[in-house]
SETORLO-169850 format. One line per field, with one value per residue (C-alpha): residue number from 0; x, y, z. Coordinates in steps of 0.05 Angstrom, whole numbers, always signed. Layout:
# SETORLO-169850
pos (NUM | ...)
xx (X | ...)
yy (Y | ...)
zz (Z | ...)
This chain:
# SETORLO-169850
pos (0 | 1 | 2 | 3 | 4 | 5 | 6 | 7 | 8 | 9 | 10 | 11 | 12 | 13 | 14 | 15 | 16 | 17 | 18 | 19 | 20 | 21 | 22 | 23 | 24 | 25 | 26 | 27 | 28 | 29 | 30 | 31 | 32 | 33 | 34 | 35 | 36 | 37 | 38 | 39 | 40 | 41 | 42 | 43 | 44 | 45 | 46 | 47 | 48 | 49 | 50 | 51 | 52 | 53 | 54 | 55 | 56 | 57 | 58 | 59 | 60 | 61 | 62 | 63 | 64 | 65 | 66 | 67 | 68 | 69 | 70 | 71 | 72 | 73 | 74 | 75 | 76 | 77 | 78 | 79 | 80 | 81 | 82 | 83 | 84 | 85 | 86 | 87 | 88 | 89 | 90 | 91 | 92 | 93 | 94 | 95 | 96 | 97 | 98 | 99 | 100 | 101 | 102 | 103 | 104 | 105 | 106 | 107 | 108 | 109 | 110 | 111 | 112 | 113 | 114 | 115 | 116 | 117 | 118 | 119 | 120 | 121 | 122 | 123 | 124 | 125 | 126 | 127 | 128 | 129 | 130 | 131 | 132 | 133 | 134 | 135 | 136 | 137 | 138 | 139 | 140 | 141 | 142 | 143 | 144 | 145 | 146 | 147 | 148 | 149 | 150 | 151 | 152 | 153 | 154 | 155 | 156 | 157 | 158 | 159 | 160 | 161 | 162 | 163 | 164 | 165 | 166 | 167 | 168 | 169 | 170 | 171 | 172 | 173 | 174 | 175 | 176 | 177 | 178 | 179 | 180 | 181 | 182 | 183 | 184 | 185 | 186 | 187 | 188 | 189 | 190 | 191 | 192 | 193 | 194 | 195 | 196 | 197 | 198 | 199 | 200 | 201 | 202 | 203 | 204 | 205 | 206 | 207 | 208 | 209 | 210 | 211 | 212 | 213 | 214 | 215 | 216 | 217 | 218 | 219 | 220 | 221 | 222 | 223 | 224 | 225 | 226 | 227 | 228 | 229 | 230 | 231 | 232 | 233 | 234 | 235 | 236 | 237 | 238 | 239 | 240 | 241 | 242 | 243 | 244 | 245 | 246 | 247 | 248 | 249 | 250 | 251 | 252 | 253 | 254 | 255 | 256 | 257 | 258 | 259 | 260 | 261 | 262 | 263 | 264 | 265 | 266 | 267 | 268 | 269 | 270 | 271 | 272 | 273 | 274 | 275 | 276 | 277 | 278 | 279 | 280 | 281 | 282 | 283 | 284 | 285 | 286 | 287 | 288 | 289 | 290 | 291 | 292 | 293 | 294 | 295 | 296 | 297 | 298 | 299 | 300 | 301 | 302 | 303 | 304 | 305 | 306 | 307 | 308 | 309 | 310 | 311 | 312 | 313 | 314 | 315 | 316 | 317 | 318 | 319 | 320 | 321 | 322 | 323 | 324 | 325 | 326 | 327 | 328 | 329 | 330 | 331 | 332 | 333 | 334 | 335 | 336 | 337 | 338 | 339 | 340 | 341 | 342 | 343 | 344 | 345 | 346 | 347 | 348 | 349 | 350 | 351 | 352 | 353 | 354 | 355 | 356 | 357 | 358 | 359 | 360 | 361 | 362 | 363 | 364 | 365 | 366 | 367 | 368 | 369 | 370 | 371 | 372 | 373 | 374 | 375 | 376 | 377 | 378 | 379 | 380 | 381 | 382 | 383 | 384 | 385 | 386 | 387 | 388 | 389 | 390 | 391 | 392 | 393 | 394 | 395 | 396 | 397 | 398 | 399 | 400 | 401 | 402 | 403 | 404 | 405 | 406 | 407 | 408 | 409 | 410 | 411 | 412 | 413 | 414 | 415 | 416 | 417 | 418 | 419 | 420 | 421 | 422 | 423 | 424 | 425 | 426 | 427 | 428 | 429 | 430 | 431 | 432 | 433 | 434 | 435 | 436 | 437 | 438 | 439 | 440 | 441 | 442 | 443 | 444 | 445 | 446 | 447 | 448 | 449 | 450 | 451 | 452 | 453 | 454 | 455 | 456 | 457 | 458 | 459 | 460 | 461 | 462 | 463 | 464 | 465 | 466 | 467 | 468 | 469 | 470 | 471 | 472 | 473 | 474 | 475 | 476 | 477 | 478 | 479 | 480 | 481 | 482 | 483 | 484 | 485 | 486 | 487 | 488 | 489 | 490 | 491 | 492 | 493 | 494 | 495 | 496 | 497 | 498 | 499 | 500 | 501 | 502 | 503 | 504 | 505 | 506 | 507 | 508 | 509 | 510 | 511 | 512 | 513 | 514 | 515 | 516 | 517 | 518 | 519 | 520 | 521 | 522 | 523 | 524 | 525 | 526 | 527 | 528 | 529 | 530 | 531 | 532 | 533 | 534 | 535 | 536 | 537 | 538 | 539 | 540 | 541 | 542 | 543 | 544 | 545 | 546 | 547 | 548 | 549 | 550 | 551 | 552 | 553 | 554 | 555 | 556 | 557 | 558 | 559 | 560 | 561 | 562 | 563 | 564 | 565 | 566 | 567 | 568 | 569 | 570 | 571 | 572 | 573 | 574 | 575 | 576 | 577 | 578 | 579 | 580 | 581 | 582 | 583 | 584 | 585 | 586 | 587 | 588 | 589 | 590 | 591 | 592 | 593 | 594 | 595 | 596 | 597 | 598 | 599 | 600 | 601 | 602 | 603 | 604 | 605 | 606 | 607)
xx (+0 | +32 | +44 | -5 | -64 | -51 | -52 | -123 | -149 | -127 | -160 | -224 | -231 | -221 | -279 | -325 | -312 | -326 | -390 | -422 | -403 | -426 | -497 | -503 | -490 | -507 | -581 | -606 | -565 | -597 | -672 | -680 | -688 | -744 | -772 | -775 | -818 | -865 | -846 | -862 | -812 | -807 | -774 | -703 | -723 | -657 | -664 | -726 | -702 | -676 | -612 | -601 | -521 | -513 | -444 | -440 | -372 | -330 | -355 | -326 | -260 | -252 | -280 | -211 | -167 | -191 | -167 | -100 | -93 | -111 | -67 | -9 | -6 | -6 | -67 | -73 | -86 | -104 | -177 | -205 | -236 | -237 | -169 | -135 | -188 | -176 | -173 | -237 | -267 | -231 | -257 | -320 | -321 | -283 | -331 | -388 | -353 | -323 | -390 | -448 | -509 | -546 | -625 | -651 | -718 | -744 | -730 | -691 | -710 | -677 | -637 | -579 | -520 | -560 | -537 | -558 | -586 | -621 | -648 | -674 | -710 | -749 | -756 | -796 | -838 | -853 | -828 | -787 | -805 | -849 | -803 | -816 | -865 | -899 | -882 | -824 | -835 | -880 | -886 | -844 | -897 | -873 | -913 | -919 | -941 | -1009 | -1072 | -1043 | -998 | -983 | -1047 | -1078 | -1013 | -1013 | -955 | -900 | -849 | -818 | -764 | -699 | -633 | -571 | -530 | -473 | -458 | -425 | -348 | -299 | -272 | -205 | -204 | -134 | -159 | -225 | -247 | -312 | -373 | -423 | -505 | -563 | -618 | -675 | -743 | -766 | -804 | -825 | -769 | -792 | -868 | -845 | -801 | -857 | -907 | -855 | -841 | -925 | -938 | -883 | -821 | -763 | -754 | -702 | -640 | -637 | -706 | -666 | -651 | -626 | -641 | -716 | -719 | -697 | -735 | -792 | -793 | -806 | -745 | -766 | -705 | -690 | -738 | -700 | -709 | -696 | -687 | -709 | -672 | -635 | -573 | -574 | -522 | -514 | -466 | -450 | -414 | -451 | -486 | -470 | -401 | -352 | -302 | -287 | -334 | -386 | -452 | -463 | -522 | -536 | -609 | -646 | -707 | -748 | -791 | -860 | -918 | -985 | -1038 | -1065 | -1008 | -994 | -1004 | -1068 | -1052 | -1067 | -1056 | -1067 | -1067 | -1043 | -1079 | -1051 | -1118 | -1092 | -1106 | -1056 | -1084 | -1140 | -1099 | -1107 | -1157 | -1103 | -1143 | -1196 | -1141 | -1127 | -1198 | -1194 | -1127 | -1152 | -1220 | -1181 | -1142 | -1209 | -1232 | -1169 | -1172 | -1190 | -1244 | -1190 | -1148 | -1163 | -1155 | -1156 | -1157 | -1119 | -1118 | -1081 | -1092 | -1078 | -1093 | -1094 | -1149 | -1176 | -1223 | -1240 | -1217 | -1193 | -1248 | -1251 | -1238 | -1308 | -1343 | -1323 | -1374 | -1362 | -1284 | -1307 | -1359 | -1298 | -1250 | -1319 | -1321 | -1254 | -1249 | -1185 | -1179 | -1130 | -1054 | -1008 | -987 | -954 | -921 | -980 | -1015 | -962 | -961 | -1029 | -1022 | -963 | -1005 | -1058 | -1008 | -968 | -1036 | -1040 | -974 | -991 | -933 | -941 | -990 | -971 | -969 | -958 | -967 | -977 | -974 | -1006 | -984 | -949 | -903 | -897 | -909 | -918 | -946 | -920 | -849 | -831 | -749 | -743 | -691 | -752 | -798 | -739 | -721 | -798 | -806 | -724 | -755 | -824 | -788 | -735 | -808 | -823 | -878 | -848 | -875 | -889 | -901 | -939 | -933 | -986 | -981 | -933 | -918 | -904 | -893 | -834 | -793 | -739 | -778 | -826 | -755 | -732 | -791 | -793 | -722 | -725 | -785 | -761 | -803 | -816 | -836 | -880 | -911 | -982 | -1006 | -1056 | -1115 | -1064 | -1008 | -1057 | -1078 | -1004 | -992 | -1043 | -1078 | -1022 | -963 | -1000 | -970 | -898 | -918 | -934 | -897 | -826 | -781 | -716 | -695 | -628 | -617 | -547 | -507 | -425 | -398 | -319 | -285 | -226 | -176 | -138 | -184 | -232 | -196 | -245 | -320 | -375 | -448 | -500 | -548 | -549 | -516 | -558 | -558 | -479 | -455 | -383 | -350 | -332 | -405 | -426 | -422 | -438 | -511 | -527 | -524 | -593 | -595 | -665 | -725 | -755 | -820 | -845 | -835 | -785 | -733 | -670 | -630 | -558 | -523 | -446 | -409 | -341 | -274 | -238 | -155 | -145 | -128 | -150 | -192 | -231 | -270 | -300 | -336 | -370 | -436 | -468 | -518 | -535 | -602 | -633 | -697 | -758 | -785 | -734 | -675 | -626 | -582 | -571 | -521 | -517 | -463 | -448 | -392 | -391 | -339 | -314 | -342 | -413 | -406 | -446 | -410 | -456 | -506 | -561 | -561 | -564 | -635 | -696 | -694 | -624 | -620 | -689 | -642 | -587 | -643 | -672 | -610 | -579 | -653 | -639 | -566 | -584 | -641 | -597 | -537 | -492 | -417 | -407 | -469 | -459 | -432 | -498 | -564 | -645 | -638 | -587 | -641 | -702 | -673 | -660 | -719 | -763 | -721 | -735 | -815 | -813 | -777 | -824 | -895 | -928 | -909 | -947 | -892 | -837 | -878 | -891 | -821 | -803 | -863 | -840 | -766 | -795 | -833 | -772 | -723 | -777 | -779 | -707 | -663 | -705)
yy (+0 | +68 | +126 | +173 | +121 | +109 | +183 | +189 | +126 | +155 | +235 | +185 | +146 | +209 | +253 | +189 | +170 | +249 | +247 | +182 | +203 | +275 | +252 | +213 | +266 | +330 | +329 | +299 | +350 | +402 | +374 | +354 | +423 | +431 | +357 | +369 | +434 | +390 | +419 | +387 | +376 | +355 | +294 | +299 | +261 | +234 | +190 | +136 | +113 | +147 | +115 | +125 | +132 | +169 | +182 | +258 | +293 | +232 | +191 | +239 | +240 | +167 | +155 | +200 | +153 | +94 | +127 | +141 | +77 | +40 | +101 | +78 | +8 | -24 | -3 | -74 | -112 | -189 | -187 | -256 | -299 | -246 | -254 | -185 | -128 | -55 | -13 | +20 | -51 | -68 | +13 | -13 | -78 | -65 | +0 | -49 | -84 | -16 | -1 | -50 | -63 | -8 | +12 | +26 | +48 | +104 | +164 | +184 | +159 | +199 | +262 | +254 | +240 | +183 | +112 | +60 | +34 | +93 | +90 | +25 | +39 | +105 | +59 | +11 | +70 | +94 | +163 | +179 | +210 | +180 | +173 | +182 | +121 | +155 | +197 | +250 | +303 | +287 | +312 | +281 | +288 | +274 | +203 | +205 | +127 | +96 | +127 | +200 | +241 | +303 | +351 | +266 | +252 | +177 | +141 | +121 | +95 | +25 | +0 | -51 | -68 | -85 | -136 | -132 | -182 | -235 | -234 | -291 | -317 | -364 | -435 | -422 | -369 | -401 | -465 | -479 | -444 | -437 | -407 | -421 | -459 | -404 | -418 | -342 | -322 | -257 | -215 | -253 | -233 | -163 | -157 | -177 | -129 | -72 | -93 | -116 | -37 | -9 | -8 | -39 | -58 | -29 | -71 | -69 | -109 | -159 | -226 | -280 | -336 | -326 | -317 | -377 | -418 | -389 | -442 | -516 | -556 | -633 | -655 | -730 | -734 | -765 | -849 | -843 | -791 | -718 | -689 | -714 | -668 | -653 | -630 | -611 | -572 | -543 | -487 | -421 | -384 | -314 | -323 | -315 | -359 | -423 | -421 | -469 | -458 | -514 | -524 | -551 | -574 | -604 | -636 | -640 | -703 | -696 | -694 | -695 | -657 | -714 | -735 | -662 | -652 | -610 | -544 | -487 | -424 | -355 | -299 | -225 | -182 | -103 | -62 | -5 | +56 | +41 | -27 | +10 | +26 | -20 | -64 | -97 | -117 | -141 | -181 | -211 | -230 | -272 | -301 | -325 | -347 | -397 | -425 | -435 | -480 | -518 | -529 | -593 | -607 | -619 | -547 | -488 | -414 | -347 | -275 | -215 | -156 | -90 | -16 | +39 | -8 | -90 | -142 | -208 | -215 | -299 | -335 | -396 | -435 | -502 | -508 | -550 | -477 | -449 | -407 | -371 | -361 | -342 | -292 | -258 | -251 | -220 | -155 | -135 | -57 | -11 | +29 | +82 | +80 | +11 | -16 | -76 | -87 | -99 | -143 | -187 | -185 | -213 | -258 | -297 | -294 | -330 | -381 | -392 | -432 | -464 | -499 | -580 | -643 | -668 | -609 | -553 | -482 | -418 | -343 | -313 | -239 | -206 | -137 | -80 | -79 | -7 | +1 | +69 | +59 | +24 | +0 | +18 | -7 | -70 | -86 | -87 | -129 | -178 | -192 | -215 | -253 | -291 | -307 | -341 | -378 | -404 | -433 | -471 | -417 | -397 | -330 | -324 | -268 | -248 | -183 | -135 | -71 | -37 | +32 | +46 | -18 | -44 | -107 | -97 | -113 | -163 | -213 | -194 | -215 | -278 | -299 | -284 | -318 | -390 | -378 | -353 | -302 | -286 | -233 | -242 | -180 | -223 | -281 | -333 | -315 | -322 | -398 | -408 | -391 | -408 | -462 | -503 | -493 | -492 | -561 | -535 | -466 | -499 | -574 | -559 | -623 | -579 | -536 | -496 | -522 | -503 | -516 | -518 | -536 | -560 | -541 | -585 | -534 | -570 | -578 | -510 | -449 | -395 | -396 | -348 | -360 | -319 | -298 | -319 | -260 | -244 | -326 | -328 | -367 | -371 | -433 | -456 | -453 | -501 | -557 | -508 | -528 | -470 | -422 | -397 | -422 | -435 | -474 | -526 | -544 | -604 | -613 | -545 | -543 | -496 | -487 | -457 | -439 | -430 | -401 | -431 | -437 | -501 | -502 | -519 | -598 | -614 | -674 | -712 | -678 | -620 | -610 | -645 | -618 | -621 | -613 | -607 | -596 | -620 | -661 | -613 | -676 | -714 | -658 | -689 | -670 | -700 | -683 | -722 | -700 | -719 | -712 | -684 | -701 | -670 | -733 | -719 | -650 | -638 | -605 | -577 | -518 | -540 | -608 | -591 | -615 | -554 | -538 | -515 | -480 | -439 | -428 | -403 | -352 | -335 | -328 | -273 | -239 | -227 | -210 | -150 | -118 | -120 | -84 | -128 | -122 | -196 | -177 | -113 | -161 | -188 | -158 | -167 | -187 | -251 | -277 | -267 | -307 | -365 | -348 | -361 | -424 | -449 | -428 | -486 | -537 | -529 | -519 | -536 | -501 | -429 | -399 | -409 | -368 | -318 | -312 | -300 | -236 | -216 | -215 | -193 | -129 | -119 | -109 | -60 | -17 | -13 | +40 | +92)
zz (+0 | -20 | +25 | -18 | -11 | +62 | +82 | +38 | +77 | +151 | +125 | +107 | +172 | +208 | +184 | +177 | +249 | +265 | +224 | +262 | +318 | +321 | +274 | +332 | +385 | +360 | +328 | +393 | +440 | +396 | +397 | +469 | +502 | +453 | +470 | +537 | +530 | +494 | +423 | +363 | +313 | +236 | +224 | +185 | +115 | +115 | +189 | +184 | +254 | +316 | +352 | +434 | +425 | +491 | +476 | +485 | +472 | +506 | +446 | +394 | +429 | +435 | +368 | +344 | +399 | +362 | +298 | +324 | +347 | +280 | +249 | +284 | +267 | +187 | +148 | +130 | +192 | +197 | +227 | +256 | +213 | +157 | +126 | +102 | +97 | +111 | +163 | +149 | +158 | +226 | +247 | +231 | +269 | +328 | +343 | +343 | +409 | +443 | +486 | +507 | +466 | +435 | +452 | +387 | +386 | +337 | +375 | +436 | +506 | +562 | +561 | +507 | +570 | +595 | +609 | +578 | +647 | +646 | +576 | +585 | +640 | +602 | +540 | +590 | +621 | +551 | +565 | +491 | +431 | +385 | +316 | +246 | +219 | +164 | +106 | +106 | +154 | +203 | +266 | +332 | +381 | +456 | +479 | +553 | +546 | +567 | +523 | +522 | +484 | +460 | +422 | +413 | +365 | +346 | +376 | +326 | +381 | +380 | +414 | +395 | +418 | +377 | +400 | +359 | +298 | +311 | +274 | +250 | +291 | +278 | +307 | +333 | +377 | +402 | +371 | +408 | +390 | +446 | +458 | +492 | +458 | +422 | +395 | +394 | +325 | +337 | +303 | +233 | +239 | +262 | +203 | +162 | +187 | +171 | +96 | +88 | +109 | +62 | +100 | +111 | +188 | +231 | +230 | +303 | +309 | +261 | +296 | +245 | +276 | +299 | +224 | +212 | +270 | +243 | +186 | +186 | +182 | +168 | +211 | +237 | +300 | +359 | +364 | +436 | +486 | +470 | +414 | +353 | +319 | +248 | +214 | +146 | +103 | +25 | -12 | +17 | -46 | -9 | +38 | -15 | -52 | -9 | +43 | +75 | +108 | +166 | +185 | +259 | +270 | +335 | +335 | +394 | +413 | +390 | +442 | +416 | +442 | +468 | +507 | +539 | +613 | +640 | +636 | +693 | +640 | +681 | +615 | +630 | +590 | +573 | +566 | +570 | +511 | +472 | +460 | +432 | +366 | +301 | +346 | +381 | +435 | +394 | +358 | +423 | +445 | +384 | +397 | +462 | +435 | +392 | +449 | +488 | +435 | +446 | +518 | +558 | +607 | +652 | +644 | +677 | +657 | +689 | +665 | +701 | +660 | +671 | +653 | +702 | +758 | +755 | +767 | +769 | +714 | +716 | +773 | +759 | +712 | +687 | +605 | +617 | +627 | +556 | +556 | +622 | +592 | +525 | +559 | +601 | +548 | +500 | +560 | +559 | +538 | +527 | +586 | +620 | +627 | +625 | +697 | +680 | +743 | +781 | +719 | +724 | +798 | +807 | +740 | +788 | +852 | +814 | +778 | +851 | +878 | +818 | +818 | +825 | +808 | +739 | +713 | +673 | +700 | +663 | +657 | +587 | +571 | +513 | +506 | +467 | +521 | +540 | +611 | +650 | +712 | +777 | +779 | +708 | +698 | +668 | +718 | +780 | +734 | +708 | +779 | +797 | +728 | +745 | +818 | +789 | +740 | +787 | +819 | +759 | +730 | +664 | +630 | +550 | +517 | +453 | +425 | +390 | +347 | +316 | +333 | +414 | +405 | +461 | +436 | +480 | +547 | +514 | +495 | +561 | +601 | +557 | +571 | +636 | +652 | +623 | +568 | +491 | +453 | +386 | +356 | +330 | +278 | +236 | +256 | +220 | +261 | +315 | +296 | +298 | +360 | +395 | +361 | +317 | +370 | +427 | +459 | +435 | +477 | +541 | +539 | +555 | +549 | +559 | +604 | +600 | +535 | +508 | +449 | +448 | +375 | +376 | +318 | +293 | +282 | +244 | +187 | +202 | +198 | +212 | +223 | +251 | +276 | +240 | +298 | +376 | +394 | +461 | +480 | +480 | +535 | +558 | +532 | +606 | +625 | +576 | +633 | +689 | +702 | +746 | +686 | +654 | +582 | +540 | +544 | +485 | +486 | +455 | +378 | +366 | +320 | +337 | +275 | +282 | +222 | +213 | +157 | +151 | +110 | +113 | +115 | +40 | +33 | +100 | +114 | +171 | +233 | +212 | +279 | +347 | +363 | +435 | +467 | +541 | +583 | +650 | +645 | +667 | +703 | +737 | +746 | +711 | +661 | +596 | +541 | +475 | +415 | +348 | +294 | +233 | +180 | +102 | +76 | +93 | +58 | -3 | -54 | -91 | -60 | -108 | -83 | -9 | +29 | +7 | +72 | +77 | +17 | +45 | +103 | +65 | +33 | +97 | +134 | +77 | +76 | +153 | +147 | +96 | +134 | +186 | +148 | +172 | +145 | +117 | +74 | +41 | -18 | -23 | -48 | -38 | -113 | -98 | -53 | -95 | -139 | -85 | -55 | -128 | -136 | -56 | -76 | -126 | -93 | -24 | -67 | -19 | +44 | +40 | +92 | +33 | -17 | +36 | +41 | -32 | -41 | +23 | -10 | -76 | -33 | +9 | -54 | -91 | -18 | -32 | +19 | +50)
């Protein structure tokens, strides 16, 4: 590299770290006086989504350390995993890992110096400022959360959190790979509801693999115990000349309906105004009417619902009195501000005397998430949700609306709480929850599922994990059972997948996949593995299972709403294509054609 083009490079990386930095700083310095005086203010054209960076001045200055340092060194550094690439590449990874995860929602939450503790804890009261969701221009009313806000302004505020994106890593520095166990969907359907109203989501709400688990995989099903590992691998279509895409599958056992344990189901209902918008909470009355028809004789249900106060709507009724249930749920009206706290308070009082050995007992939480009443920090309600769980009553979550919508808190809760979360915006997504994976949703056959894969470094020389980045787990807590990991319920799939780059010539062991999790009934912990070796690799993408290749499809779609680096080779167009092709070879699945118009809409959106 010549002097000439390395002085250009270091002018380039200095006035685009200055620019980030201070776009990031100084718009919101500038606007929150005026925000706080209840001013409205026209959205830039240029910023569909608001970033909480609260950085301040220290950011700028470190931002120009960071550049000194990379200045100082070769401007052609070896990055993990990624061979040679430029310093404006390693600028751009490394500042992803230089502070903790970043709250994303559409506008700021707290002052522009305020921690991300902080931040997180306005996001969950719903104190922020509701960001642009319509057409150049409009108005940035201030939301003060529940039904009100300001001159009756529509909310337009919904919260994310970026977790970083995963890197390369090289099997001489760390050859084991390890994550909790995920069968969360909801970033998919939110996507979806984004790109089905115009837009392309925020990349922030962008989790790769709930997009993935979203699909069906038609893995292996387990001959004995309660998973079977799949593992499958060919050329990648996207990752570049010589690399893989491994795919690591597990199958959960199947229980039918039939089989499933009686159920004591206690549903915490948000009827607070905002629930009022886009009929959410008449979506929800019809959610729950399809799970009544699904209920036994011999499973009971109760109804707490929560607006500026909470209370016991049903007691505790018998799914023999369908009508009494069905009569409940029929009454329920929007009403006042959103006190989630004490919702869910009562919703685990209720659960806690319904707790009996060998029945099933769970709280489920249909909200938007925003809460603004009560104890409002996530941190006060994630420390009740932890304790019930630790008591064997897990807490799921489904989310409604779009638009003050809070998917931060609703993941959180879910994760927390032992259990899973979805996002319902349609009747069909409805029937899907509720109705087709109902036994999956309250079944678990795993608890603290985790996954460790062992790369042979000797024939792997770098891989990376596309998704999981909020269920990493330390690699020496893979056999420490008193770390939290995730929950399966009966007939999930988890799909993992890896893109990797073999050491040219090398043959054998590719990888040993395990798997470890306690039995929910007897306490005691199993853990399974398998191998995977070149000569199971198929060498041709086109001949790799359907399924994987729809995985290779989805996977991309995810990593380019998501702007992630290894994908800004790639385009919406690349997939389309794999995504038409996929369409034909899966006719008959109507979530694969879905898929490919959702692609199809998503590259016509194009960059907004």
């Amino acid at each position: 590299m010549t002097g000439n083009y390395e002085s250009e490079l270091n002018e380039q990386l200095i006035q685009r770290a200055l620019a980030e930095e201070l776009d990031s700083v100084a718009p919101r310095s500038d606007l929150w006086p005026a925000v706080q005086a209840g001013v409205q203010l026209p959205a830039p054209k240029s910023q569909r989504h608001w970033v909480v960076r609260p950085l301040g001045t220290a950011a700028v200055l470190g931002a120009l350390a960071l550049v000194a340092l990379l200045v100082s060194v070769p401007m052609v550094t070896k990055f993990s995993g990624s061979g040679y690439s430029s310093a404006s590449q390693t600028l751009e990874d490394t500042r992803r890992y230089q502070r903790g995860p970043v709250l994303s929602p559409t506008a700021t939450a707290a002052g522009p110096q305020a921690s991300s503790v902080e931040t997180l804890r306005s996001f969950s009261s719903g104190s922020r400022i509701a960001g642009p969701h319509g057409s150049p221009g409009e108005a940035l009313p201030y939301a003060t959360g529940g039904s009100a806000t300001v001159n009756d302004a529509p909310y337009d505020a919904t919260f994310f959190k970026h977790y970083g994106v995963n890197p390369f890593i090289d099997t001489e520095e760390d050859h084991l790979s390890t994550f909790a166990m995920d069968v969360d969907t909801a970033s998919y359907t939110v996507a979806r509801r984004f790109v089905r109203d115009g837009h392309l989501p925020d990349p922030d709400s962008v989790r790769v693999e709930e997009f993935i688990n979203y699909f069906a995989q038609e893995y292996e099903p387990p001959v004995e115990g309660a998973f079977a590992i799949n593992i499958e691998a060919a050329p990648s279509p996207f990752g570049g000349e010589r690399h893989w895409l491994m795919r690591v599958g597990l199958q959960g056992k199947v229980i039918t309906a039939a089989e499933r344990k009686d159920a004591s189901l206690v549903f915490v209902i948000d009827v607070s105004g905002s629930m009022a918008r886009q009929n959410r909470l008449e979506l929800v009355k019809k959610a729950l009417g399809l799970l009544v028809e699904e209920l036994r004789p011999t499973d009971d249900v109760g109804l707490v619902v929560y607006g500026s106060r909470g209370r016991v709507v049903l007691e505790p009724t018998s799914g023999e009195n369908k009508e009494a249930i069905l009569a409940a749920i029929s009454k329920l009206q929007p009403e006042g501000s959103t006190n989630a706290e004490e919702g869910l308070r009562l919703g685990y009082k209720m659960a806690s005397q319904l707790v009996e050995p060998g029945r099933i007992t769970r709280l489920i939480l249909l909200s938007d998430g925003v809460a603004n009443v009560g104890r409002t920090g996530s941190d006060s309600i994630l420390k009740e949700v932890r304790r019930y769980a630790d008591d064997d009553i897990p807490l799921s979550t489904i989310g409604f609306g779009m638009g003050n919508y809070n998917d931060v808190l609703m993941e959180q809760l879910a994760n927390d709480g032992d259990g899973n979360y979805a996002y319902v915006d349609t009747l069909s997504q409805a029937r899907r929850v509720f109705v087709e994976n109902l036994t999956g949703m309250l079944q678990v056959i795993a608890k603290d599922a985790k996954v460790q894969v062992d790369f042979d470094s000797n024939v792997v020389s770098r891989y990376r994990l596309l998704g999981y980045e909020n269920r990493r787990i330390a690699d020496r807590d893979f056999r420490n059972d008193t770390v939290d990991a995730g929950e399966v319920g009966a007939g999930h799939t988890v799909t993992a997948l890896y893109e990797i780059k073999f050491h040219e010539g090398a043959q054998g062991r590719i990888a040993t996949v395990s798997l470890r999790y306690q039995d929910p009934d007897t306490g005691e912990v199993q853990e399974i593995s398998r191998e995977f070796h070149r000569s199971e690799l198929t060498t041709v993408f086109e001949q790799a299972s359907p399924r994987f290749q729809l995985n290779a499809a989805v996977a991309e779609y995810a990593e380019i709403l998501r702007e992630s680096y290894w994908a800004q080779d790639s385009s919406l167009e690349q997939v389309k294509v794999l995504a038409q092709r996929v369409k034909g070879l899966l006719a008959g699945d109507p979530d694969v054609a879905e898929f490919a118009g959702l692609v199809d809409r998503a590259e016509r959106i194009g960059p907004e």
